[in-house]
C-alpha positions as CSV (number, residue, x, y, z in Angstrom):
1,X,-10.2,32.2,-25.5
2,X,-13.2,34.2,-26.6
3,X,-16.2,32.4,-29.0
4,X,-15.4,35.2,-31.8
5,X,-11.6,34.6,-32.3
6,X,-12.1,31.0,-31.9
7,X,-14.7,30.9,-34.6
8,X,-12.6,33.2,-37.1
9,X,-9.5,30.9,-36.4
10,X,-11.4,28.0,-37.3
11,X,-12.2,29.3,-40.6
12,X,-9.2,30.4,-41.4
13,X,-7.8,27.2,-40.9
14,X,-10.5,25.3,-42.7
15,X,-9.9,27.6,-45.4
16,X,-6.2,26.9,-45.1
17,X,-7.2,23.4,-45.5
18,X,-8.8,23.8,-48.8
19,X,-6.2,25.3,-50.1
20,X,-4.1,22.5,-49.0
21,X,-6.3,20.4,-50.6
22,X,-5.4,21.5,-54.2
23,X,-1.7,20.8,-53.8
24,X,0.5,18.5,-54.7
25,X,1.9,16.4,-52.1
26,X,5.3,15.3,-51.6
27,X,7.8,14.3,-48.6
28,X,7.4,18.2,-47.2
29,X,3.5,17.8,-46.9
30,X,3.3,17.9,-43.2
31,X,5.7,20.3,-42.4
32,X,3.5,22.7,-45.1
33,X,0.4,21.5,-43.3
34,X,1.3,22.4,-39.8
35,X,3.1,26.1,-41.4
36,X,-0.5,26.6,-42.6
37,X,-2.1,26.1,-39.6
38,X,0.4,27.7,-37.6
39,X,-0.6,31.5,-38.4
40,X,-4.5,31.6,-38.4
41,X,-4.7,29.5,-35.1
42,X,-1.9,32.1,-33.2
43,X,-4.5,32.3,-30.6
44,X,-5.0,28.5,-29.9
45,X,-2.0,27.2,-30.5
46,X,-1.1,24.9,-27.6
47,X,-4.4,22.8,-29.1
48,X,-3.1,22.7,-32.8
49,X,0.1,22.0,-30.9
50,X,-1.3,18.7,-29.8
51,X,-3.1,17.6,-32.6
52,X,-1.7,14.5,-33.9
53,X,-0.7,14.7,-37.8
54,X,-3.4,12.1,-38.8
55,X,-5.6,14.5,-38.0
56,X,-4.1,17.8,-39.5
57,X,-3.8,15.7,-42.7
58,X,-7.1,14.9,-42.5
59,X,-8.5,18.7,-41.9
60,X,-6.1,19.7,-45.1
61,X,-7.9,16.8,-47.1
62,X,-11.5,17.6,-46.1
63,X,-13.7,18.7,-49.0
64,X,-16.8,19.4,-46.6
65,X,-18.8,22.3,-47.4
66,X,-19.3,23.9,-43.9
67,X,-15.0,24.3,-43.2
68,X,-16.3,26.5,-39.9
69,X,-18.2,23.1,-38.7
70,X,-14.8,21.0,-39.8
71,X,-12.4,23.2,-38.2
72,X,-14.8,22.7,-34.5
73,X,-15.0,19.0,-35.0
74,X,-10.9,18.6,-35.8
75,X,-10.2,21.4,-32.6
76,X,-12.8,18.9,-30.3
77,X,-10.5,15.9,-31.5
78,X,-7.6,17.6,-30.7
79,X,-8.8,18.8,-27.2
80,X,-10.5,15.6,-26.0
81,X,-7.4,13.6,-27.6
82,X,-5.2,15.7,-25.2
83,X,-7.2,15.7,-22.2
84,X,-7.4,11.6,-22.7
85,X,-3.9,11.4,-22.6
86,X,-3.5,13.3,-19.5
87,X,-5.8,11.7,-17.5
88,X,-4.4,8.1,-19.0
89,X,-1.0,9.6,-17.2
90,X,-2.7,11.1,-14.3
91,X,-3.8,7.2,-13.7
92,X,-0.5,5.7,-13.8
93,X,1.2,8.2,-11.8
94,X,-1.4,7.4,-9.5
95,X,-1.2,3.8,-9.6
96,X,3.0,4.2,-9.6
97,X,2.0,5.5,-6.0
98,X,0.0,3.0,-4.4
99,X,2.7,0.4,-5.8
100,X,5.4,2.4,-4.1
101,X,3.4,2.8,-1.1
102,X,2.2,-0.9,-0.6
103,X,5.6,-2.0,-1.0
104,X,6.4,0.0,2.3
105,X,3.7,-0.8,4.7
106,X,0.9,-3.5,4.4
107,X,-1.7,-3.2,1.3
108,X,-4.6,-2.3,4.3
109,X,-2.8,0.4,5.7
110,X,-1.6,1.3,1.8
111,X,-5.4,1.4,1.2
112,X,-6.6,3.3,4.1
113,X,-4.0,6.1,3.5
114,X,-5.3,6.5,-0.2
115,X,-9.1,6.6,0.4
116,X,-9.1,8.0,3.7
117,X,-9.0,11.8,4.5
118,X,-5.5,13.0,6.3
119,X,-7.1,15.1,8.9
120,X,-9.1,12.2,9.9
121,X,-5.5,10.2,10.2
122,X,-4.0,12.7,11.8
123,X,-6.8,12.5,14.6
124,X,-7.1,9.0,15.0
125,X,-9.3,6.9,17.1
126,X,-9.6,4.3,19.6
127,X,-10.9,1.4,19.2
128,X,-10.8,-2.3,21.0
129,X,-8.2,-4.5,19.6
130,X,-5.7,-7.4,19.9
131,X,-2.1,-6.9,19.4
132,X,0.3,-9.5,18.8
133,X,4.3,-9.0,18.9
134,X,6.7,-12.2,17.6
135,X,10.5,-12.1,17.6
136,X,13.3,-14.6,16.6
137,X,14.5,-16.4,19.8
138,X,18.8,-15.7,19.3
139,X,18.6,-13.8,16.8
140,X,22.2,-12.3,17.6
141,X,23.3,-15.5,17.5
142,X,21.9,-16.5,14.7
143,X,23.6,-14.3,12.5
144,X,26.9,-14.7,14.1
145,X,29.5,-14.5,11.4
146,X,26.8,-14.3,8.5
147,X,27.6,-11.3,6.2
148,X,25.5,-8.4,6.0
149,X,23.9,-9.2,2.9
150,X,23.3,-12.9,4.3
151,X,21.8,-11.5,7.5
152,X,19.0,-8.7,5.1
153,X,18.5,-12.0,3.2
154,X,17.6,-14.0,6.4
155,X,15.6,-11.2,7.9
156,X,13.5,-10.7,4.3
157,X,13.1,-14.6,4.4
158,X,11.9,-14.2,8.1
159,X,9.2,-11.1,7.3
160,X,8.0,-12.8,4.0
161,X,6.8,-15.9,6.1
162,X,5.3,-13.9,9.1
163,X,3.7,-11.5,6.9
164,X,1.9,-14.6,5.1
165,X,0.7,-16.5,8.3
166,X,-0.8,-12.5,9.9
167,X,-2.1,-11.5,6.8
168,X,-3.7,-14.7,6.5
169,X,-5.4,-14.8,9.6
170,X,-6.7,-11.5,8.8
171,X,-4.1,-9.2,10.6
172,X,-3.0,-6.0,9.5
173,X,1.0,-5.5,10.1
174,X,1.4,-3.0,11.9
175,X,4.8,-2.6,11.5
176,X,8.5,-4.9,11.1
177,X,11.9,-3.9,13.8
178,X,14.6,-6.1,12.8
179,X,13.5,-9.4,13.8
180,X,10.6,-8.2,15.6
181,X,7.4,-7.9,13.9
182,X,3.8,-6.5,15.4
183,X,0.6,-7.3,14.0
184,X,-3.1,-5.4,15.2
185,X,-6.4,-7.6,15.0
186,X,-9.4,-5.7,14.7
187,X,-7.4,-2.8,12.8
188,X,-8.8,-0.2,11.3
189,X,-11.9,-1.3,12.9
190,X,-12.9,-3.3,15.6
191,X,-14.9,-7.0,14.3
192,X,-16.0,-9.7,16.1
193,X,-13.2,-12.6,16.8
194,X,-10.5,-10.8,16.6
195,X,-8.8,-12.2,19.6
196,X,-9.8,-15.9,17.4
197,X,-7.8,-14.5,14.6
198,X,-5.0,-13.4,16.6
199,X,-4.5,-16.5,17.9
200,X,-4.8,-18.8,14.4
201,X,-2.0,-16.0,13.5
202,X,0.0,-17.5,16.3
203,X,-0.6,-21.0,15.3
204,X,0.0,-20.1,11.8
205,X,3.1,-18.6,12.3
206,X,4.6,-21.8,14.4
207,X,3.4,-23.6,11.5
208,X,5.6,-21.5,9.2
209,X,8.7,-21.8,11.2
210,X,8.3,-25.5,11.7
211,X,8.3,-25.4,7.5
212,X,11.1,-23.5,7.5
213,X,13.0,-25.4,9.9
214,X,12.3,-28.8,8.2
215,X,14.4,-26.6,4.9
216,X,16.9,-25.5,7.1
217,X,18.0,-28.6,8.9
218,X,18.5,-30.2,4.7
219,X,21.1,-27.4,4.4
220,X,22.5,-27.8,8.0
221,X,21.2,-24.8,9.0
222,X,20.3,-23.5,13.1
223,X,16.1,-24.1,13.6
224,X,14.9,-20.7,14.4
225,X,12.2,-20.0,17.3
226,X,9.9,-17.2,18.2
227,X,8.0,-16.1,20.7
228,X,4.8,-14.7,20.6
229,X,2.9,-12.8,22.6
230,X,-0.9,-11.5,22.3
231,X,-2.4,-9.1,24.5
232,X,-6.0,-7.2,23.9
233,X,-7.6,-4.2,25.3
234,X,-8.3,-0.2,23.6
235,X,-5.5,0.9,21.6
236,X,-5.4,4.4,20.0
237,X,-4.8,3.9,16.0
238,X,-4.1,6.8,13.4
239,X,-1.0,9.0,12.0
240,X,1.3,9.7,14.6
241,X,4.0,12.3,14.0
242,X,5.1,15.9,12.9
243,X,6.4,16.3,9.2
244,X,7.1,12.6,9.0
245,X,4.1,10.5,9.8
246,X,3.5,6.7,10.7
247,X,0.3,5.1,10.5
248,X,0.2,2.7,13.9
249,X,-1.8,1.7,17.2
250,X,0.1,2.5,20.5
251,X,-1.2,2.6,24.3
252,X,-0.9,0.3,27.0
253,X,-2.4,-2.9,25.3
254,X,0.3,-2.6,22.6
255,X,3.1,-2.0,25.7
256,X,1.9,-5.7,27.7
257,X,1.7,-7.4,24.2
258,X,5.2,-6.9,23.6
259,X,6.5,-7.5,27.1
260,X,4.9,-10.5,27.0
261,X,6.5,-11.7,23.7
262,X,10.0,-11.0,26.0
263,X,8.8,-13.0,28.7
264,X,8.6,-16.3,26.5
265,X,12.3,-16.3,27.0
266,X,11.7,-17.0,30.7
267,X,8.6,-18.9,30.7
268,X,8.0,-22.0,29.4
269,X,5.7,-21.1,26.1
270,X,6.2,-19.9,22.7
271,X,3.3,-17.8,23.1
272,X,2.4,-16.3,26.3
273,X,-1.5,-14.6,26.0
274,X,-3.2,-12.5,28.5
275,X,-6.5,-13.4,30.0
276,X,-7.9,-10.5,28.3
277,X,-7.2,-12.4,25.1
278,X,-8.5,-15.9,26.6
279,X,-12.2,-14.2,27.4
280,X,-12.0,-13.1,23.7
281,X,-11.4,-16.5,22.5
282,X,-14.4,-18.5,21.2
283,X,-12.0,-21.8,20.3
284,X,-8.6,-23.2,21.3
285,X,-6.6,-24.3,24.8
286,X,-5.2,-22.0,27.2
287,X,-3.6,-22.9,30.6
288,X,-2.5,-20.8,32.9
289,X,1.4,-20.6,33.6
290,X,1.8,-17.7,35.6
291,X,0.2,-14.8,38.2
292,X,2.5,-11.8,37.8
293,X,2.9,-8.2,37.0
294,X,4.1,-7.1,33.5
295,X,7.1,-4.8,33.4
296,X,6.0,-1.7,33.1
297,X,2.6,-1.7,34.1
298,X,0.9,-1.5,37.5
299,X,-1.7,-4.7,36.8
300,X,-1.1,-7.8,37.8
301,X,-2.3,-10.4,35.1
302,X,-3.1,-13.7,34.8
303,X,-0.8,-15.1,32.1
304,X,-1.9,-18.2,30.1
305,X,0.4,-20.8,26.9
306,X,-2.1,-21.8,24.1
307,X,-1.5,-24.6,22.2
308,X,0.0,-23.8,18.9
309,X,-1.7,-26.5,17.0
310,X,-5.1,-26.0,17.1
């Protein structure tokens, strides 16, 4: 509003407050204070509006002899009062977001969508990486007769330990399918031992299903397997999709990761690595099991079985 009328309105209201002053008070004092103030601040009322009634008593108890100088000081109050309280909900709105959000995907990815610009996900990059893919070995059978319920609680049992032995490692979770999950090393940028990482991820989740298993057989409960496979090679990473998005790598190297995690079932390993990962590795055993093509692809590979307790 202009300076002028802001400046009359002021006075009026510290004269109104002066006035106030020489009352009597009783249990209809604030409703008198804020009928007072209502009519010489017409023209900034959403302000008086938000003034707490500490403060309007205070302006109707002031005795100061510059009322102009009062009136500014009790409107600043008011304002900045206001505009702290909607930044204070402007926070946890905000924060009420990421929570939401990092309980849907991984608290990297979580991160990386809040701080980084949407075009820039929408356009992606590529970028070297390793991929791993691990699924429960029988799963079907596994949950034969459970109920539904029983089987979501199996499954969240399942995701809670692979999530810890990835994230561990230094993996970024790329993304859960039923019993399937697939994790990206060197995601969302490439860093040296990567392929390293991947493969303590693999030891680290055998070591969390041998845990579980030792629980399981107390309650007479199946042992459940997985098989694992690692693959590593340029993968294109962003925000794929029209009006709803997902934030994920895909290519080629992310198509032989997971047709090596099927192949466990045939080979003799729980996790099946390509030599691509094996160059990578600066630590740990590898021996070759097979010389074959990969489903899908055109490249015969070298296939090797690490050993899961390095």
């Amino acid at each position: 509003m202009p300076a002028m009328p802001l400046l009359e309105a002021c006075a009026e209201m510290a004269g109104a407050a002066h006035s106030l002053w020489r009352t009597r008070w009783d249990g209809a004092a604030p409703q008198r204070v804020r009928g007072h103030f209502a009519a010489p601040a017409a023209g900034c009322r959403p302000l008086i509006a938000a003034a707490s009634m500490p403060l309007l008593l205070g302006l109707a108890t002031a005795t100061a002899p510059e009322p102009v100088t009062l009136g500014l000081a009790g409107l600043a109050l008011a304002w900045l009062s206001l505009r702290v309280q909607r930044l204070h909900s402007a926070e946890q709105e905000s924060t009420r977001h990421r929570n939401n959000l990092a309980r849907l995907t991984a608290p990297a990815i979580a991160q990386l969508l809040a701080e980084t610009d949407s075009h820039a996900l929408r356009v992606g990059w590529e970028q070297e990486a390793t991929v791993l893919f691990a699924d429960i070995r029988g799963f079907t059978r596994l949950c034969e007769g459970l109920a539904p319920g029983d089987v979501a609680a199996f499954l969240a049992d399942f995701r809670a330990r692979a999530a810890r032995a990835i994230e561990a490692a230094g993996g970024l979770i790329d993304k859960f399918v039923g019993d399937e999950v697939m994790a990206v090393f060197g995601a969302p940028a490439a860093a040296p031992g990567d392929a390293d990482r991947a493969v303590a991820a693999a030891c680290y989740l055998a070591s969390a299903m041998a845990a579980w298993n030792r629980d399981r057989v107390g309650v007479d409960l199946p042992p459940v397997r997985v098989g694992i496979g690692l693959h590593r090679g340029p993968v294109f990473i962003g925000a794929i999709g029209a009006e709803r998005v997902e934030f994920t790598a895909v290519g080629t190297t992310v198509n032989v990761a997971r047709r090596l995690e099927q192949m466990t079932r045939t080979v003799a390993c729980d996790c099946l690595v390509s030599e691509a990962v094996v160059e990578n590795m600066t630590s740990g055993e590898a021996r070759i099991v097979a010389v074959q093509p990969v489903r899908g692809t055109t490249a015969v590979l070298r296939l090797f079985a690490i050993r899961m307790d390095t």
